[in-house]
PAZAPA-4460 file (N, C-alpha, C; in steps of 0.05 Angstrom, whole numbers, plus 32768, in hexadecimal, padded with zeros to 4 digits):
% residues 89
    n_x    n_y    n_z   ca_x   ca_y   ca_z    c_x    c_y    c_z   seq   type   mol
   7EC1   7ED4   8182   7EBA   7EDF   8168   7ECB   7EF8   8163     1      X     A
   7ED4   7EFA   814B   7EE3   7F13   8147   7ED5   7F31   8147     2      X     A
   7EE4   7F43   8149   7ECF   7F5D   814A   7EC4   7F63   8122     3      X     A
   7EB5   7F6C   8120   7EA8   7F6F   810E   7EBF   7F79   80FB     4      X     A
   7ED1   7F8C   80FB   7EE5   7F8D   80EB   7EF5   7F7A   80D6     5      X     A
   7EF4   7F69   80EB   7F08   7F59   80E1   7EF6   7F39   80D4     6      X     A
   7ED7   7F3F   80C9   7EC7   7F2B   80C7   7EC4   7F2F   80A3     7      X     A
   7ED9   7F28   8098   7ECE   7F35   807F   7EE8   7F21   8073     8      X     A
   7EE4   7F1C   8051   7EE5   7F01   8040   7F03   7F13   803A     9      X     A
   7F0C   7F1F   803D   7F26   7F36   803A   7F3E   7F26   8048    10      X     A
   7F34   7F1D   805F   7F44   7F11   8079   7F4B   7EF9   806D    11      X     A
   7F67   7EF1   806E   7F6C   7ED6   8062   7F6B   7EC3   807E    12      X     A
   7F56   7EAE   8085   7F60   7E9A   8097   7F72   7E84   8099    13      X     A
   7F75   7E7F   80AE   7F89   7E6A   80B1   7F7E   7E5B   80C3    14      X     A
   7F76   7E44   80C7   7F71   7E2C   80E1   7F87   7E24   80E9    15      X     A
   7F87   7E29   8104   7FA8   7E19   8117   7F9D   7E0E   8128    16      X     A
   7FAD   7DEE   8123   7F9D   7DD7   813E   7FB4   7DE3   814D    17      X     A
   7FA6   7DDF   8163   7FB8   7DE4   8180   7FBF   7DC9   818E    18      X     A
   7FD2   7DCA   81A0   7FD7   7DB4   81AF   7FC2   7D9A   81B9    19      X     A
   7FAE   7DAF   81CA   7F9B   7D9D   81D7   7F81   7D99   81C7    20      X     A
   7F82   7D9F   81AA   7F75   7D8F   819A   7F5D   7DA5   818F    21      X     A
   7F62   7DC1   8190   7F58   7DD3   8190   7F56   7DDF   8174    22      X     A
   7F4C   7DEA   8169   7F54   7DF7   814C   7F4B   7E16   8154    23      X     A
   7F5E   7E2C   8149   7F59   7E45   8145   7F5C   7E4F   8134    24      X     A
   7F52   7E69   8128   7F4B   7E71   810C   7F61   7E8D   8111    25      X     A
   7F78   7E8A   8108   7F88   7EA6   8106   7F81   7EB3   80E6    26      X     A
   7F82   7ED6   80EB   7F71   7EE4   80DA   7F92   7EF5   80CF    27      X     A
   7F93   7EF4   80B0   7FAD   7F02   80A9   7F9F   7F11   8093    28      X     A
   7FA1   7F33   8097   7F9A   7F41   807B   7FA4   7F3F   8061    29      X     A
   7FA2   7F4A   804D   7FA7   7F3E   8034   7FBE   7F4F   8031    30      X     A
   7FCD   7F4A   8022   7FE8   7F6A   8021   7FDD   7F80   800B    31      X     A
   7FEF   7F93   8011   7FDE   7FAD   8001   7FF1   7FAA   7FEE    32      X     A
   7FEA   7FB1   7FD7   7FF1   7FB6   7FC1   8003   7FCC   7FC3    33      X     A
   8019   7FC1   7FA3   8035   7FD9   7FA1   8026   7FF5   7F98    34      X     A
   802B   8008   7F9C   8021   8023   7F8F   802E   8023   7F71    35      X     A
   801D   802E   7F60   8022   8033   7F4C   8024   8054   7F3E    36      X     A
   8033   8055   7F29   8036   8069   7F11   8022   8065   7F06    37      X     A
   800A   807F   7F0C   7FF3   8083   7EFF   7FF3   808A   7ED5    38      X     A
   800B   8090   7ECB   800D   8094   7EB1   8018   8079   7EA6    39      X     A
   8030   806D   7EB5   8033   8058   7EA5   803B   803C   7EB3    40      X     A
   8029   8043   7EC9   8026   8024   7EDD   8041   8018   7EE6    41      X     A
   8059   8026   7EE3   806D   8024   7EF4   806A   801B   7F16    42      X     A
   807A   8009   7F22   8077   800B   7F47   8083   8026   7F49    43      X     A
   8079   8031   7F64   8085   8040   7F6D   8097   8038   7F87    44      X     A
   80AE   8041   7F87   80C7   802D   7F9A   80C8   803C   7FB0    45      X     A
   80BF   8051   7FB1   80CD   805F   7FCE   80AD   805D   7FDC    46      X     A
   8094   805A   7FDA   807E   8056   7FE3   8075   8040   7FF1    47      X     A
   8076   8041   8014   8073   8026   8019   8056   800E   801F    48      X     A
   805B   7FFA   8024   803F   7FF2   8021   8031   7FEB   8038    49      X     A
   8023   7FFB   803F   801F   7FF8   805C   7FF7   7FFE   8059    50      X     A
   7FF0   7FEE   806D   7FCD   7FF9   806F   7FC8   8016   8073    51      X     A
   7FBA   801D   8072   7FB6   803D   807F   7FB5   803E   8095    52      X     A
   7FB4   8030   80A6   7FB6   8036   80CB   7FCD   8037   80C7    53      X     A
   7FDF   8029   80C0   8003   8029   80C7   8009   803E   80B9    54      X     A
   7FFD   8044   80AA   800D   8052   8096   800F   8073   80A2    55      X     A
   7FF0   8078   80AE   7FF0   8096   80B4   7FFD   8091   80D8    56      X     A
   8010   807C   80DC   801A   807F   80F6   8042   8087   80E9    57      X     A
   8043   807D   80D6   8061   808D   80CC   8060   80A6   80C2    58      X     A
   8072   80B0   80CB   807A   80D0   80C5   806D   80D9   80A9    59      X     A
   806B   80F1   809C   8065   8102   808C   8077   80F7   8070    60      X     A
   8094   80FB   807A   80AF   80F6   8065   80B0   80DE   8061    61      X     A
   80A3   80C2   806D   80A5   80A9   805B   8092   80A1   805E    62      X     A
   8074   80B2   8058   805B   80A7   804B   805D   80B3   8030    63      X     A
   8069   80C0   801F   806A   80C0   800B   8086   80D7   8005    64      X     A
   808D   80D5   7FE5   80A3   80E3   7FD9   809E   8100   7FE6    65      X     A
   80B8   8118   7FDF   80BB   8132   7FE0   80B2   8142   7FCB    66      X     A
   80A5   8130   7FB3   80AE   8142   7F96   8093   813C   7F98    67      X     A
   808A   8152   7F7F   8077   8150   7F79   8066   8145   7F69    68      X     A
   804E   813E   7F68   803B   8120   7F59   804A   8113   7F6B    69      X     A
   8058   8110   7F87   8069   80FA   7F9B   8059   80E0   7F93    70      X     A
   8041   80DD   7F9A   8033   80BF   7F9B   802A   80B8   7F8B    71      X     A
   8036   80D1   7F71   8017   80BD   7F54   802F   80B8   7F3A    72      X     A
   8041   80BE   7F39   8051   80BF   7F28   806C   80B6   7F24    73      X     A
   807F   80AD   7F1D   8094   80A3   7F1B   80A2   80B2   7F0E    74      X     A
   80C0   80B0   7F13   80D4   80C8   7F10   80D0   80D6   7EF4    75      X     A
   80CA   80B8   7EE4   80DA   80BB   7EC3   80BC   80CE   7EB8    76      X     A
   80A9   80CE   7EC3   8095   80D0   7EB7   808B   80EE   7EC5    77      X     A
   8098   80F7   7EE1   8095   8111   7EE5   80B1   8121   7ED1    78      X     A
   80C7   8118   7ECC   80D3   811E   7EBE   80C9   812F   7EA4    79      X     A
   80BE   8117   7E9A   80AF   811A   7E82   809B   812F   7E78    80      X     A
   8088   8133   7E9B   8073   8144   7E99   807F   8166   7E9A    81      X     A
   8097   8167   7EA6   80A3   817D   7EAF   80AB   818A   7E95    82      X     A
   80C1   8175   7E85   80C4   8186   7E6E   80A5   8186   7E5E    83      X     A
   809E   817A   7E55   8081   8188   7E47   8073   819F   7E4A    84      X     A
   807F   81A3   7E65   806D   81BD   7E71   807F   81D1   7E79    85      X     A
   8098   81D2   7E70   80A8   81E6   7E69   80B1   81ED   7E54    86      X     A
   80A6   81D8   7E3B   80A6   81DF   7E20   808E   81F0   7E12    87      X     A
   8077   81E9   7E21   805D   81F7   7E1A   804E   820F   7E2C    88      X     A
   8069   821F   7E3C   8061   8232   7E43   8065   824B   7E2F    89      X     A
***
């Protein structure tokens, strides 16, 4: 039986007959979703798609951008926000 983690409708199965007439149940997670541009639902391309265990095992510099809004925003649209807010100071 699998450990309790991995017991949940999330897990996509697969049945594999085996040679000697055996069937086994291999367990494959679902893929994570592309990140998105919270203003105008753009992907974000430099953000990769990884679970959160993998993810907090890569470095600092490619879990997310250098700039700022790095993970919520897309270039054109921090662009955007920057001048607005150097026009209305």
């Amino acid at each position: 039986m699998p450990k309790p983690s991995l017991r949940t409708r999330s897990e996509k199965q697969r049945f594999l007959r085996l040679p000697g007439g055996r069937t086994e149940i291999h367990r494959k997670c679902e893929k994570i979703g592309v990140s998105h541009c919270t203003r105008c639902g753009r992907t974000l391309s430099a953000v990769p798609r990884l679970i959160p265990s993998s993810l907090r095992k890569l470095p600092a510099t490619q879990r997310r951008l250098e700039r700022m809004y790095g993970n919520q925003l897309c270039h054109s649209c921090l662009q955007d926000l920057l001048k607005h807010e150097a026009r209305n100071l």
